[in-house]
N, C-alpha and C positions, 0 to 999 in steps of 0.2 A: 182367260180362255173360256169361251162360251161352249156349249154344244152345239153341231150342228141341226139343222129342222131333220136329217136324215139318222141324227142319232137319237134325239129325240121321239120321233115315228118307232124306233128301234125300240127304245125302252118303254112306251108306250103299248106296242102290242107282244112284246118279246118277255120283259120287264127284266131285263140286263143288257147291262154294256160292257165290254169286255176292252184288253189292249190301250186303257189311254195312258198317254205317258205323261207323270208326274213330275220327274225327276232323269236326267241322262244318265250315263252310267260312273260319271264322276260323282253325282249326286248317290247314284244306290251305293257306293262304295261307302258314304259317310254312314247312310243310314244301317247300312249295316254293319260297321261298325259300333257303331252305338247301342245297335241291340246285339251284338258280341258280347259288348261290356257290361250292359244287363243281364246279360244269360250268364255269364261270371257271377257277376253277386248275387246274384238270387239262387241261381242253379236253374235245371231242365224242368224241374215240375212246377214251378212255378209260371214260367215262361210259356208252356205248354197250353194253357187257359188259364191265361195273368186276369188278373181283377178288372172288372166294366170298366171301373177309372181310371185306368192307367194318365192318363196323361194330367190327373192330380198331383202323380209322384214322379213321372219320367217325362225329364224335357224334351226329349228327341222323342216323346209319344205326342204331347202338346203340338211341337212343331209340325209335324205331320199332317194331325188333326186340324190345323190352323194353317196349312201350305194355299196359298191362290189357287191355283188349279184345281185344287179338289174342291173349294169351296165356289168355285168358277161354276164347278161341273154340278153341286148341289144347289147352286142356284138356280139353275137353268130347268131343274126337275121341280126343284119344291116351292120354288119362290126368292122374294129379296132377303126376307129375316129367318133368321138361323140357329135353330137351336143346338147345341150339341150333346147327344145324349149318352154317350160313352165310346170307350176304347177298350179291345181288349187285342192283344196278341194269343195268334192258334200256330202250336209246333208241332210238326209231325217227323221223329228221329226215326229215320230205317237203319235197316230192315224192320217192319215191326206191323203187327196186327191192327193194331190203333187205327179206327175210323170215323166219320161224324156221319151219324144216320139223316136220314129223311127228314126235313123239318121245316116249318112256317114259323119265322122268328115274331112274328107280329103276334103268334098264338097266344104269347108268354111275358108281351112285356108291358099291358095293362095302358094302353092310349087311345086318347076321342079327341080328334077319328084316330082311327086306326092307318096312317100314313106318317113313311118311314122309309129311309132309305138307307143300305149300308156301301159305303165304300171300303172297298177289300186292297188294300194296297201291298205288293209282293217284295218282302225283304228280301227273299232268295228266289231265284228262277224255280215254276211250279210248271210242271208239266202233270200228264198221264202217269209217269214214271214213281215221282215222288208224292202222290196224290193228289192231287190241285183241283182245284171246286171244281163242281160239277151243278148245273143249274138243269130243272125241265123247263125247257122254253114254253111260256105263257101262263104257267101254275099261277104268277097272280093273280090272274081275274079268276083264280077258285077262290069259294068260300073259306073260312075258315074250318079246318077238317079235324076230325077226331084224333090225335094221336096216340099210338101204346107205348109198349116199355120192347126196347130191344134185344129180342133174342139172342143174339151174337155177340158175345163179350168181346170188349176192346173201345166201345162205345164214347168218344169224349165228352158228349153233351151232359149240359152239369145234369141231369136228372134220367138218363138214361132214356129220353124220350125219339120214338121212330114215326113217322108220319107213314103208314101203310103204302106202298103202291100198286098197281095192279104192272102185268106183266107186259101190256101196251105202254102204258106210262112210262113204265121207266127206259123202253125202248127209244122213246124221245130223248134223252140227259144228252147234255152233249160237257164236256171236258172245255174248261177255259184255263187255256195256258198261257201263264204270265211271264214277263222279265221283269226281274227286280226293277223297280222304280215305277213300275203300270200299276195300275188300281183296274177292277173289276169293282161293277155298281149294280146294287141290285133291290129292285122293288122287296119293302119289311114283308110282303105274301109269299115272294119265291120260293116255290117249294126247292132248297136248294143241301147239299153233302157235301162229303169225299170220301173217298176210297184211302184202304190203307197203304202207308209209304213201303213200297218192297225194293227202292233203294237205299244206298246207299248214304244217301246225301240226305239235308236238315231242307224238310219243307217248312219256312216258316212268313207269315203274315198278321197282317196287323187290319183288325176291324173297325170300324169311324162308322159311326153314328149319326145321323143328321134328322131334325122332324121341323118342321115347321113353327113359328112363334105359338102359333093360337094354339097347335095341339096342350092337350091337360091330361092328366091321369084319367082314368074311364074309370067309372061309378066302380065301386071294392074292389079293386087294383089293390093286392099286395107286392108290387114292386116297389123302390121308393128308387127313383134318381133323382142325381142330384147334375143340372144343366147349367150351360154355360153361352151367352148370346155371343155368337162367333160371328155373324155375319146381320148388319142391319141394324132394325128396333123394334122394341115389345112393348107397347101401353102397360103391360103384363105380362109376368111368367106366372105358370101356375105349378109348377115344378120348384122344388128349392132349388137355389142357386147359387152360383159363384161367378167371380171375376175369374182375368189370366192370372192361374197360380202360381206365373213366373214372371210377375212384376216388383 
């Protein structure tokens, strides 16, 4: 599956896509199953903001991360060769305060250039209800902005980080509401959140990582990942790396 030139235009001046379908609903029934059985051994806090690499250690993360379609759809944005630069699963249990502030994930994760795409793929159906991302349309093409620390506790971002908005700004967010098995796609600048889960029900999903071959760590970059070429070929990685760690 390619993107359309209309989806394309889309994420171009919007810098998100929302609704594509990865998987039917005979497919999201596996998947989540598997991260049921994850959330069993590990427990809830785990699962709630699992490790960048998940899909080092969980094969139905790997799988995911390595599905056609989604790598169909990273093509289509970034190019033929493919890096993959992590996984992580975000859970939000209601009724509960818990929310993810304001933020530019590109602020934080140290690459030149600075281009990055994540695909957000939905284990459980995310609405309004149960918190489901929330993107301002066009925040990409902002700069990289100053972020603080968030006043409002309940904050999941590993460092407590809020990207400020003014009260036009946030007037634009709009709510992307997924069914288990769709992925949401969005430019590494999105200024993008959630609101907290005041249902009843497990809002949960799973983040995929993609950058292009050439990108490298930018000049003192204290991040380290550790990449895996999913799609294509690299004269070079400048990232340490690995093979499928399920072969």
């Amino acid at each position: 599956m390619t993107l359309t030139t209309n989806q394309t235009h889309q994420f171009e001046s919007q810098g998100f896509l929302s609704g594509v379908e990865v998987v039917g609903p005979q497919g999201a029934d596996t998947i989540r199953k598997d991260f049921n059985s994850f959330e069993a051994r590990v427990g809830r806090d785990r699962v709630q903001t699992a490790p960048v690499n998940l899909h080092f250690e969980e094969e139905f993360s790997w799988n995911l991360a390595t599905n056609q379609t989604v790598l169909d759809c990273a093509e289509s944005l970034l190019g033929p060769n493919l890096l993959l630069l992590g996984t992580r699963t975000f859970c939000k249990y209601g009724p509960s305060e818990d929310f993810v502030a304001w933020h530019q994930d590109l602020k934080y994760w140290g690459l030149d250039p600075a281009v990055a795409i994540n695909a957000w793929i939905a284990i459980d159906d995310c609405d309004a209800d149960n918190g489901c991302l929330r993107y301002i349309p066009g925040s990409h093409k902002w700069e990289s902005r100053e972020h603080g620390k968030a006043e409002k506790k309940g904050n999941l971002l590993s460092i407590n980080q809020e990207l400020p908005l003014s009260t036009e700004e946030e007037e634009t967010a709009v709510d992307i509401a997924l069914q288990a098995g769709q992925i949401s796609i969005h430019h590494g600048m999105m200024t993008h959140g959630s609101r907290p889960n005041l249902s009843n029900r497990r809002r949960c999903g799973m983040a995929m990582v993609y950058v292009p071959a050439e990108v490298k760590p930018a000049e003192g970059a204290d991040v380290v990942w550790t990449v895996v070429l999913v799609r294509g070929e690299a004269e070079e990685i400048h990232f340490d790396h690995r093979s499928n760690p399920f072969k």
